[in-house]
N, C-alpha and C positions, 0 to 999 in steps of 0.2 A: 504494500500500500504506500501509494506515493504521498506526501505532506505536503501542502505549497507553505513554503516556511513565511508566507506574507497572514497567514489564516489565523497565526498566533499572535495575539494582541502582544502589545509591547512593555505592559505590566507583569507578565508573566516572570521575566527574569529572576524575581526577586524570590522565585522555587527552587532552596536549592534541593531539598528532596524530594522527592515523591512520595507519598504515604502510598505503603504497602500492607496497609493492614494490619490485624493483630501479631504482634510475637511471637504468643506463647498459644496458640492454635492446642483445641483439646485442653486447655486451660482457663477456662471461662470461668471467671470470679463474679461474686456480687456484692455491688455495690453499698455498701451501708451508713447511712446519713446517723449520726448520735447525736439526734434531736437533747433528748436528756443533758448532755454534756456540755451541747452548744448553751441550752437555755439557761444552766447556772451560771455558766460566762459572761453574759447578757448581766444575768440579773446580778452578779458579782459589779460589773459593771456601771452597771444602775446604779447598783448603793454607794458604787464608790463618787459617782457623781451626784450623790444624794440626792438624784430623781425621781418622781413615781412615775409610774407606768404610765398614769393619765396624758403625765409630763411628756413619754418615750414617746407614745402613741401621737400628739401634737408634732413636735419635732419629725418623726417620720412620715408624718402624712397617713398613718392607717390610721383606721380606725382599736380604739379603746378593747370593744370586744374582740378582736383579732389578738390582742397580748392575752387577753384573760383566758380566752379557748388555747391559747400557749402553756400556759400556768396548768391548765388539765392535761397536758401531757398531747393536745392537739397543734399537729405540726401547721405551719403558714402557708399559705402559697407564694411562689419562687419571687412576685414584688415584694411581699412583707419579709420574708426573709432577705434578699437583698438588702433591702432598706435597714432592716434591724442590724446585720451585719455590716453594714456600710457605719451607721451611727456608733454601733459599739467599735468599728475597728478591728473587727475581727474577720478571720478568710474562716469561709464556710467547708473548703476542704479540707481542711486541719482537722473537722472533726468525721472523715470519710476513713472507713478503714475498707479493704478487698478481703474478704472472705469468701474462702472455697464454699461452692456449691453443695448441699448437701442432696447426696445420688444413693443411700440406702443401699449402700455394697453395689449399684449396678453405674456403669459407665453411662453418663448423660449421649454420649457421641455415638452409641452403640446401637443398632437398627436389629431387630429379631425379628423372625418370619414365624408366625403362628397361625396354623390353620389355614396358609397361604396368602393370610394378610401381613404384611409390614408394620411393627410397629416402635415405636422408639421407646 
C-alpha cells in the first residue's frame, strides 16, 4: 500500500511513538478507585482549612448534597470529583491501585467448547 506522504497533516511529527497496545496481554488488571481513602484526605483537608463542607461545596460549584451522599460512602460523578480534587490538591490517581482479576482457579482468556457451544 502506497502513502502519498502529503495525506499526513503536518502536526503529526510530534508522534514519536506509536501506541501498540497493552504490554502485559493475558494480564488484565482492575482498576480500583479508594473512594474511602480519597474522602478522608479531603476531609483531612477540610479541617485543616477549617472549612465546612457547606463552605467546600460553594467554593467548588457542586452542590451541598453531593458532599453529604460522599460522607455515606456514595462516590461523585467524575465533575465533582474533579472539582473536589482540584480544590483539595490532590491527584485522584494516587489513590488507584491495579489488582489482579479474580478468575476462581479458571483462566479469564480461556474459550471451552461445551456441548459444541463456545464459551469463555
Amino acid at each position: 500500500m502506497h502513502r502519498d506522504p502529503q495525506f499526513v497533516p503536518g502536526i503529526l511529527p510530534f508522534v514519536k511513538f506509536s501506541f501498540s497496545g497493552p504490554q502485559d496481554v493475558g494480564k488484565t488488571r482492575h482498576m480500583k478507585f479508594h473512594f474511602e481513602t480519597f474522602y478522608r484526605a479531603v476531609n483531612n483537608i477540610r479541617r485543616e482549612r477549617a472549612a465546612s463542607w457547606r463552605q467546600v461545596a460553594r467554593e467548588i460549584g457542586v452542590g451541598k448534597s453531593t458532599l453529604a451522599r460522599m460522607a455515606q460512602n456514595k462516590r461523585p460523578d467524575a465533575d465533582g470529583l474533579a472539582a473536589l480534587s482540584r480544590w483539595a490538591g490532590l491527584n485522584p490517581a494516587d489513590y488507584v491501585t491495579e489488582e489482579p482479576r479474580a478468575t476462581n482457579g479458571h483462566r479469564e482468556d480461556c474459550l471451552t467448547a461445551v456441548n459444541g457451544a463456545i464459551s469463555a
